[in-house]
VOLUMKOL-316200 format. One record per residue (C-alpha): x negated, y, z. Coordinates in steps of 0.25 Angstrom, whole numbers, plus 2048, in hexadecimal, padded with zeros to 3 digits. Example, Ala and Ser with C-alpha at 12.3 -4.5 7.8 and 13.67 -1.06 7.14 Angstrom:
2
PT  east  north   up
PT   7CF    7EE  81F
PT   7C9    7FC  81D
***
This chain:
298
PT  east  north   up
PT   AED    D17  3B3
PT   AE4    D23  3B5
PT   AE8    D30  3BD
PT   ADF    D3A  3BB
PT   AD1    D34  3BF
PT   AD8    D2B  3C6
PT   ADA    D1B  3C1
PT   AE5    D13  3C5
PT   AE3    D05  3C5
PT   AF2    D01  3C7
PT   AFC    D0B  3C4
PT   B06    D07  3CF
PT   B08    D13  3D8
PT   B0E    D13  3E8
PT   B19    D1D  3E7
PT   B19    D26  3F5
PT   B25    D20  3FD
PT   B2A    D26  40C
PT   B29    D1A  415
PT   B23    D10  40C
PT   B14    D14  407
PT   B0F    D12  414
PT   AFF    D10  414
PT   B00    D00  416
PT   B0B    D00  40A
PT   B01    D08  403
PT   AF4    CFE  404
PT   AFE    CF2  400
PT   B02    CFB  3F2
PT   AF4    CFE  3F0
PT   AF0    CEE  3F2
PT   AFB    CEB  3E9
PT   AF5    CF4  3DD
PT   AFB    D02  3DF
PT   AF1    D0B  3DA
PT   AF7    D17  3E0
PT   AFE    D17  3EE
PT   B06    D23  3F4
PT   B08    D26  404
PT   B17    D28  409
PT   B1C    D36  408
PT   B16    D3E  415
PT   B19    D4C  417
PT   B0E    D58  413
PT   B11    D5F  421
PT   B0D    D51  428
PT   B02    D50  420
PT   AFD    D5E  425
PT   B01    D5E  432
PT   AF8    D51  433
PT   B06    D47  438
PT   AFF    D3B  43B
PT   B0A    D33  436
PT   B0D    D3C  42A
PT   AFC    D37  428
PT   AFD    D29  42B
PT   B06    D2A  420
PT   AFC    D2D  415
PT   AF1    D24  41B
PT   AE9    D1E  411
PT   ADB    D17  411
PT   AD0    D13  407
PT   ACC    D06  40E
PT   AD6    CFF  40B
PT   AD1    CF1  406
PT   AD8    CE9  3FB
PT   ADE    CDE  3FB
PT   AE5    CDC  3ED
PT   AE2    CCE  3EA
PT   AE5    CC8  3F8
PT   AF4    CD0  3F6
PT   AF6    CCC  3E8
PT   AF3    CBD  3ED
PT   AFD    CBE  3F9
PT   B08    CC5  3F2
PT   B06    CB9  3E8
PT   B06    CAD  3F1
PT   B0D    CB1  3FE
PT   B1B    CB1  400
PT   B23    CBF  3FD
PT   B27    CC0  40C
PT   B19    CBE  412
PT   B16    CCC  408
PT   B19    CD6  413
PT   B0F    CCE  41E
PT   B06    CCC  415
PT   B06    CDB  412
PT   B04    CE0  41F
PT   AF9    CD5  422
PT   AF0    CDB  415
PT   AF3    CE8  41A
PT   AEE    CE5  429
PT   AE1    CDE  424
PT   AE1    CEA  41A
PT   AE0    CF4  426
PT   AD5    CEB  42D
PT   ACB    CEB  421
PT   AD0    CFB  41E
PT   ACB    CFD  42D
PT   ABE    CF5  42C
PT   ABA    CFE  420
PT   ABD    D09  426
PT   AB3    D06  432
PT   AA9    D03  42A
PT   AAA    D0E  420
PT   AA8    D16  42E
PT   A9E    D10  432
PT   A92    D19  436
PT   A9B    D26  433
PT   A9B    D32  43E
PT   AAA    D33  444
PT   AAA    D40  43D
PT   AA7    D39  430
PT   AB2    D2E  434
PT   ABC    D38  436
PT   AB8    D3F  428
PT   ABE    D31  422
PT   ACB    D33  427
PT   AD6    D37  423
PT   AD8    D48  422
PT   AE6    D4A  429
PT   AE4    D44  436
PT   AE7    D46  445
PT   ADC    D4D  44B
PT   AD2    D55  450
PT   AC4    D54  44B
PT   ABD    D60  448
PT   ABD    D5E  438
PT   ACD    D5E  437
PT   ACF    D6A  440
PT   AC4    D73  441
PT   AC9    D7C  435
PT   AC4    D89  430
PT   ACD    D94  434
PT   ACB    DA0  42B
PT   AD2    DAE  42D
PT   AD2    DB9  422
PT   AD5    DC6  421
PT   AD3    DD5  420
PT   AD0    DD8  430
PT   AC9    DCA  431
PT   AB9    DCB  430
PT   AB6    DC2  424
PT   AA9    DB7  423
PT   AAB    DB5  433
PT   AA9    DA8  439
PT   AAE    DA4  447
PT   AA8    D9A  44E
PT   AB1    D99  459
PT   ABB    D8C  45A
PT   ACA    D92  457
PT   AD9    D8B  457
PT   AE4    D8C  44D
PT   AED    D92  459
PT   AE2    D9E  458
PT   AE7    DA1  448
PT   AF5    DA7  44C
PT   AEF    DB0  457
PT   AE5    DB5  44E
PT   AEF    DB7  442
PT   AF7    DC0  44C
PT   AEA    DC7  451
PT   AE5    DCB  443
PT   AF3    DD1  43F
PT   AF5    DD7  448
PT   B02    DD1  451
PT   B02    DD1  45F
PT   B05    DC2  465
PT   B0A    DC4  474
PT   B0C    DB2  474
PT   B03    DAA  47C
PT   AFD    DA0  470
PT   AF3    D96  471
PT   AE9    D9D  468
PT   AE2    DAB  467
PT   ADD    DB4  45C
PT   AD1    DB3  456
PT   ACE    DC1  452
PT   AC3    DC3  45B
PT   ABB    DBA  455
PT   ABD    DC4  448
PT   AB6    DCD  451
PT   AAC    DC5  456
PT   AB1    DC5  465
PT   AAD    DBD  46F
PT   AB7    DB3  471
PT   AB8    DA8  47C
PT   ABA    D99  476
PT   AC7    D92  477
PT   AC9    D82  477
PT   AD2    D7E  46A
PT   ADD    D74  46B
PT   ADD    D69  464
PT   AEA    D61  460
PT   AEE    D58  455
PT   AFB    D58  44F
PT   B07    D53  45A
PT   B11    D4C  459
PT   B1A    D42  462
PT   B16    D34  462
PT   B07    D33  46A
PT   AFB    D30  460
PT   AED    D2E  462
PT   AEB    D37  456
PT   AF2    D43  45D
PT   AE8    D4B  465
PT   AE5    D58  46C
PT   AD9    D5E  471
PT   AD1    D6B  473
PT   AC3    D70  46B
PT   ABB    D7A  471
PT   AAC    D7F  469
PT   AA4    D73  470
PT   AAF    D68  472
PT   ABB    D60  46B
PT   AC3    D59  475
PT   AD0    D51  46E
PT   AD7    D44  472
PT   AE7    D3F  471
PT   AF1    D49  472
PT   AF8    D41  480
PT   AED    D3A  485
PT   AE2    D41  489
PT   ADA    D33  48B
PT   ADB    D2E  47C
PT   AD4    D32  472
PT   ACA    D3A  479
PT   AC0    D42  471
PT   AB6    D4D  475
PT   AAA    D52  469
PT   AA1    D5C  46C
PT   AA2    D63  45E
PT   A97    D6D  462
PT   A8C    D61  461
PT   A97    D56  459
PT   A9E    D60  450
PT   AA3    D53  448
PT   AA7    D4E  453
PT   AA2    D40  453
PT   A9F    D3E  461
PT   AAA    D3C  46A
PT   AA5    D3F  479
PT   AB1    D3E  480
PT   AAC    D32  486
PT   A9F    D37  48D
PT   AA4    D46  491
PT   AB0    D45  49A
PT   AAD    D51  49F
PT   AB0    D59  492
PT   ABD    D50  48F
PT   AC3    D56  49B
PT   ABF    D64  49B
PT   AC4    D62  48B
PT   AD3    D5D  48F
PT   AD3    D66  49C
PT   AD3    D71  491
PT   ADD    D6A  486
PT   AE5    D68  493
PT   AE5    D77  495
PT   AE7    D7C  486
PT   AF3    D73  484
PT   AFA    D78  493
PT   AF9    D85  48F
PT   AFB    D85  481
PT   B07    D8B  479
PT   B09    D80  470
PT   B15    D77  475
PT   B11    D6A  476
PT   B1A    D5E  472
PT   B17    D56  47F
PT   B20    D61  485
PT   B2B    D63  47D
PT   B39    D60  481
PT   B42    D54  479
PT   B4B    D60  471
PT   B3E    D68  46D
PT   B35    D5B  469
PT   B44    D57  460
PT   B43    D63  459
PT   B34    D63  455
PT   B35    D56  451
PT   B43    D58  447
PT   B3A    D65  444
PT   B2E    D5A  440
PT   B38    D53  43A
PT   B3D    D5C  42F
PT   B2F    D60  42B
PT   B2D    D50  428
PT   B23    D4E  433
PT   B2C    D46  43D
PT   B37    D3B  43B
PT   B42    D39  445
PT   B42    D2B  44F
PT   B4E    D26  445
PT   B46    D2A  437
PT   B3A    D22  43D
PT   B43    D16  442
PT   B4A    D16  433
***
């Protein structure tokens, strides 16, 4: 069969299926001759949002080895009820030999050049997934300027506000940026770092502050796991995590992530009471980024 450019060897297709094409159902199909397998049905929103479970959902990986003969053979001569062990058993040595690959496909890469081999929608807070441009356009706005200055998403409402002209009496988080416009001296202020919350713990859920010299992030409840400090002035891949040799820094770093999150605006879910935390999450919910205790149970 031929799509396009594209041959199909086998013209068997895994059809999309909620709660069925997992990624270990998927390698079994595709050992088992599909030519074309399809993830469950995830939710667009989750996918943007960067739900770590709405992602795991689309994992998928090229270094899965093969192993068609050994499953045609033990399919052959193995009894039928044995077929489910057997499964799980190609599928764990298929992990094995997937991750051995894997190191050695790294071997002598930088941790940035690591990290470039992963996966695009991912928790996290590396400087190559969330140092964005920000741009601002407009009639009062002085065209060709480059600031150099460090600035934070909580900065673009204020500034919005500023430039049409609408006073904001609320205390928020951030501050315009127009006198940058202007070119006035403007002192620096650290940036909060924070990947995307949600209820149960997770190494992959962090928090953290970024200022011109230092990154400082590590788990979002723990401040002992998951400790990383770069100096992206002279490491601005961040390769070298000095945590270890400058503790120093690590304290004065979480002293100020300490002080940004007591006096910030944002309401913080560790805080919030049992009837306010119900209706975020039947909120969550709705939206499809959530299931209840009873749908997960069902």
């Amino acid at each position: 069969m031929q799509i396009g450019h594209i041959s199909i060897k086998t013209p068997i297709f895994l059809a999309p299926m909620a709660g069925v094409t997992d990624f270990p159902f998927r390698c079994l199909c595709k050992e088992f001759g599909a030519s074309v397998v399809y993830s469950e049905f995830v939710s667009a929103h989750g996918i943007i949002r960067e739900n770590i479970k709405t992602l795991n959902m689309i994992e998928f990986s090229d270094f899965e080895p093969q192993f068609k003969t050994g499953l045609k053979v033990g399919k052959k001569i193995m009894p039928d009820f044995t077929h489910k062990f057997g499964a799980k058993v190609f599928v764990g040595i298929s992990d094995k030999i997937r991750d051995s690959r894997l190191k050695k496909a790294n071997e002598g890469l930088t941790p940035y050049q690591i990290r470039s081999r992963l996966p695009y929608f991912r928790l996290t807070l590396f400087d190559e997934a969330i140092h964005v441009p920000l741009l601002f356009l407009g009639k009062s706005i002085p065209k060709n300027k480059i600031i150099p200055h460090q600035v934070s998403n909580v900065d673009i409402f204020p500034t919005i506000l500023d430039l049409i002209g609408i006073s904001d009496k609320l205390r928020r988080d951030g501050r315009s940026l127009t006198s940058y416009f202007n070119d006035k001296v403007v002192s620096e202020r650290e940036v909060y770092l924070h990947t995307i919350p949600y209820d149960e713990k997770s190494l992959q859920d962090k928090v953290g502050v970024r200022t011109s010299k230092y990154k400082y992030f590590r788990h979002a409840r723990n401040r002992t796991v998951n400790v990383n400090l770069y100096d992206i002035e002279n490491d601005p891949y961040e390769n070298n995590n000095i945590a270890n040799d400058n503790s120093d820094i690590v304290k004065k770093m979480e002293n100020i992530l300490e002080e940004l999150t007591e006096n910030s605006t944002i309401e913080s879910i560790d805080n919030l009471d049992d009837e306010r935390s119900k209706k975020i999450q039947d909120e969550l919910r709705l939206l499809g980024y959530k299931k209840t205790w009873k749908e997960k149970s069902n």
